[in-house]
N, C-alpha and C positions, 0 to 999 in steps of 0.2 A: 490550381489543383488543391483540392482538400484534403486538410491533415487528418486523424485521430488518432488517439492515442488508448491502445488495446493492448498492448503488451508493450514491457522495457526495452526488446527490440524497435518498435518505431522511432525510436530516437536515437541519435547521434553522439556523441561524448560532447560536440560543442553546443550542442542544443541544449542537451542536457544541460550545460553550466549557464547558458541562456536564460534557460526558464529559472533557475537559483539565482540568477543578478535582479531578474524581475520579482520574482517576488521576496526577496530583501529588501528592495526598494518599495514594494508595496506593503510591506510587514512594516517598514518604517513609516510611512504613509497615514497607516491603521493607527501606530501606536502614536502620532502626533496629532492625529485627529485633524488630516491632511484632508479633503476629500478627493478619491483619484474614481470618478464614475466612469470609468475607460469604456465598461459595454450599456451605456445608457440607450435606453429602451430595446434591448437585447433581451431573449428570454432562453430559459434552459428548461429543458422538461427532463425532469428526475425519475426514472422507473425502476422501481424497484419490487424484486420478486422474492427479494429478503430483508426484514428489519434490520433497522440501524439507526446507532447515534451518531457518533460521529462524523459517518458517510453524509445523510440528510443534514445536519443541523451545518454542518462546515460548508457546501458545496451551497446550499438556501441562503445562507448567511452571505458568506462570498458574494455571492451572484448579486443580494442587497445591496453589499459594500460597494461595488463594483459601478452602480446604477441601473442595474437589469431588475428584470422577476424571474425567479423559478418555481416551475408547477411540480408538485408533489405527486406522482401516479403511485398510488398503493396499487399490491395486488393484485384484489378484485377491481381495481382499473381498467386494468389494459388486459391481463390474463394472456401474454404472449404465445401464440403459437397457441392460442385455440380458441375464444373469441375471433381473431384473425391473425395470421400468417405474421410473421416477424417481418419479410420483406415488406406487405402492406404494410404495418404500424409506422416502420421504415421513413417508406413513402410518403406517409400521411402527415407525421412529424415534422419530415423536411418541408412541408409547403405550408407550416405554423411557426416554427419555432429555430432559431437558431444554435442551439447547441442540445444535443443530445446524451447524458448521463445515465448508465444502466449497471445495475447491481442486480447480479442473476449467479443463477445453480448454474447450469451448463454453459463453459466458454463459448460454443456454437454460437448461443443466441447474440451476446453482444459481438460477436463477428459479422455474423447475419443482418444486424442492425447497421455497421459502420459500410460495409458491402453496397447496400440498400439504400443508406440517406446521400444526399447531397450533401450536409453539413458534419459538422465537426461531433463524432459519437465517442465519450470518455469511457473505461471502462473501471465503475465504480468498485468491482468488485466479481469473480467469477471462479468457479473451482481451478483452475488452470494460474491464475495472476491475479495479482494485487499491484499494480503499478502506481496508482495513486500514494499508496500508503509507505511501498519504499524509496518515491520518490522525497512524501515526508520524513523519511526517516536518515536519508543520504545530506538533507537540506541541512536540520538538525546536527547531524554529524561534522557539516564543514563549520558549521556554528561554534560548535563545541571545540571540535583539535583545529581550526582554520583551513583545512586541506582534508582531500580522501587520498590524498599519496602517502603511501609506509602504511594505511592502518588495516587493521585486522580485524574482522568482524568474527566471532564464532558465535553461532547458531543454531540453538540448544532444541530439542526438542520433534515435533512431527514436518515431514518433508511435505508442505502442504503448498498452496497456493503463493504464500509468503515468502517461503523459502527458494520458489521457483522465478520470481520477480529478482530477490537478491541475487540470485545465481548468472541470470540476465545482465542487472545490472554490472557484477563483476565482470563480466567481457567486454564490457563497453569499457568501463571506467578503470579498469585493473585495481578492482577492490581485492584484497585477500578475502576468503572465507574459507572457516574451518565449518563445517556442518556435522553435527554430532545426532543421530537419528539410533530407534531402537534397527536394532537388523529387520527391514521388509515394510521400514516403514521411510523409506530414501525419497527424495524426490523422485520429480518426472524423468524418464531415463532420456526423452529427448534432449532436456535441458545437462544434464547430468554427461549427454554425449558430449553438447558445445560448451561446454566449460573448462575451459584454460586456468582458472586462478582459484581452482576451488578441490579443498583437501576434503575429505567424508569418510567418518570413523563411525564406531557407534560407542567411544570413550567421552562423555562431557568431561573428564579431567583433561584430558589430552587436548581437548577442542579448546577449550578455555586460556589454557598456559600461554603467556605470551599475547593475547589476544587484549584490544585496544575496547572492543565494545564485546558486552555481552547481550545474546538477544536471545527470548523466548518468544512464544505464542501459545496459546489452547491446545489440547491435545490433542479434541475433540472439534472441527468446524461444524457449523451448520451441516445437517443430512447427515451427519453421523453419529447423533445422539443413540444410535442403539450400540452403538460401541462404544459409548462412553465408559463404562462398568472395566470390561476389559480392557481399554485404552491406560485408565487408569491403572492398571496394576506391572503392564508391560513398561508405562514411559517413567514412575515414580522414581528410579534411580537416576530419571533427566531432569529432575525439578531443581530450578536456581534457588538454591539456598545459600546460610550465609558458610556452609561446608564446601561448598563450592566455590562457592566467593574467592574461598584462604586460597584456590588453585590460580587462581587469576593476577593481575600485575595489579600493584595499589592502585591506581590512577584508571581503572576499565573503568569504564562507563555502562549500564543495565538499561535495557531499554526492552519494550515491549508494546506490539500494536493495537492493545486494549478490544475488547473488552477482557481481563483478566481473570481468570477462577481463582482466587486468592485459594493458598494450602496447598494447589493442585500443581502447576506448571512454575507459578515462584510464589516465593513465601513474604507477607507481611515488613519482616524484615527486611527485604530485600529491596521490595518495589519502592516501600516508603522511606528505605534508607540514604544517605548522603549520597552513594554514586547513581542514584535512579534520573533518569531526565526524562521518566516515559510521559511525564504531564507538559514538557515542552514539545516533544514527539508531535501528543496530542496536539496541542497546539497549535502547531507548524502544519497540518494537514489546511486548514483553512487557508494560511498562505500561500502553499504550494498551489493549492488547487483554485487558486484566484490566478497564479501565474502560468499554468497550465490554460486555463478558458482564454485569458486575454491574448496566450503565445498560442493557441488554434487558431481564435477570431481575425487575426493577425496573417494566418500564412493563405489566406484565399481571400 
């Protein structure tokens, strides 16, 4: 039976630490300049109905490392759900390609897509989750303190897509999180129902105290540039600066899922300073997401 992987629910706490044994071991692999082409002549087809670096260049790259190819679908590619029907592209996918990557506006469609193919559909990215990106960023974390037991994540900022993966993964994993949002701007209240290990204030001092990692994001995603103007003026007293910092334990660690409005959600100082690990973060996306492809192509 085939896996995918669409939200932090699809996974397991043992899986979850699965897919982290693998790609440490592929991360070490990378960095000795091992060749590990585990899905040789494998292909991924990337659709994406929103720009991106990290998403594209990590998941292309991977797929290279790996020994596969992946095909790049911009936009005006495919135009899901109006050129043709998402369960068609689906369809038509699965009898080309073996792994499916989609970065889209509405959660629907890469659901529609995973529903639809026969093979393994990632989800790169969608207003509802981010799973790939907390999965790099929990990897990064056991990096950093060796364990996700005792630590405390507080999580500054808008209750977005990001925040709702975290929230996920805190029920599986029994991550603490403090979540500091302006009032009406809280996560998904679905998510917000099933959450067992998760505190939600609208104080970033109170969120931060005590807290082991500190994390932002944008204030503003994609589709909501017309809110940006006002976004800004509501969330300014949630920006990590280094005022904020002083609330925090010496030893927090600052992390953030890039792309950053430098000024805006954190400050120069902040990002670029000694507790920042958001360029290992970054980096760690390509790892995970080589051991995510290889731990799909694996379960069918």
């Amino acid at each position: 039976m085939k896996r995918d992987f669409i939200t932090m629910f699809d996974l397991k706490k043992e899986e979850i630490h699965q897919i982290f044994e693998l790609a440490k071991t592929l991360k070490n692999s990378q960095k000795k300049g091992v060749e590990h082409r585990i899905l040789k002549y494998k292909t991924l087809a990337m659709v994406f109905e929103k720009p991106s670096l990290r998403t594209r260049v990590t998941f292309e790259t991977g797929m290279t490392q790996l020994g596969g190819h992946a095909i790049y679908l911009a936009p005006s590619d495919i135009q899901l759900g109006k050129r043709e029907t998402v369960p068609d592209a689906a369809k038509n996918l699965s009898r080309w390609v073996d792994i499916v990557m989609a970065r889209v506006f509405a959660h629907k469609t890469v659901d529609d897509l995973a529903k639809n193919a026969t093979i393994p559909v990632i989800n790169g990215l969608s207003d509802l989750e981010h799973p790939c990106q907390i999965m790099a960023d929990l990897f990064t974390i056991v990096e950093k303190k060796e364990s996700l037991e005792n630590i405390t994540l507080a999580y500054i900022g808008d209750g977005n897509n990001v925040c709702n993966s975290f929230m996920a993964a805190s029920n599986i994993l029994g991550l603490r999180l403090k979540i500091a949002t302006p009032a009406g701007y809280e996560p998904n209240k679905n998510y917000i129902a099933k959450a067992k290990y998760t505190a939600l204030t609208n104080d970033p001092r109170a969120a931060v105290k005590d807290a082991d990692i500190v994390y932002t994001d944008v204030w503003a995603s994609m589709g909501q540039e017309k809110e940006a103007a006002q976004r800004k003026e509501v969330f300014a007293p949630f920006q990590v600066n280094a005022e904020l910092m002083k609330h925090a334990k010496e030893d927090t660690l600052v992390m953030h899922c890039l792309p950053a409005h430098r000024g805006e959600e954190i400050t120069d100082e902040v990002i670029d300073g000694p507790h920042s690990i958001v360029f290992d973060e970054a980096e760690n996306r390509l790892h995970i997401q080589k051991a995510i492809m290889v731990w799909l192509s694996q379960q069918h």
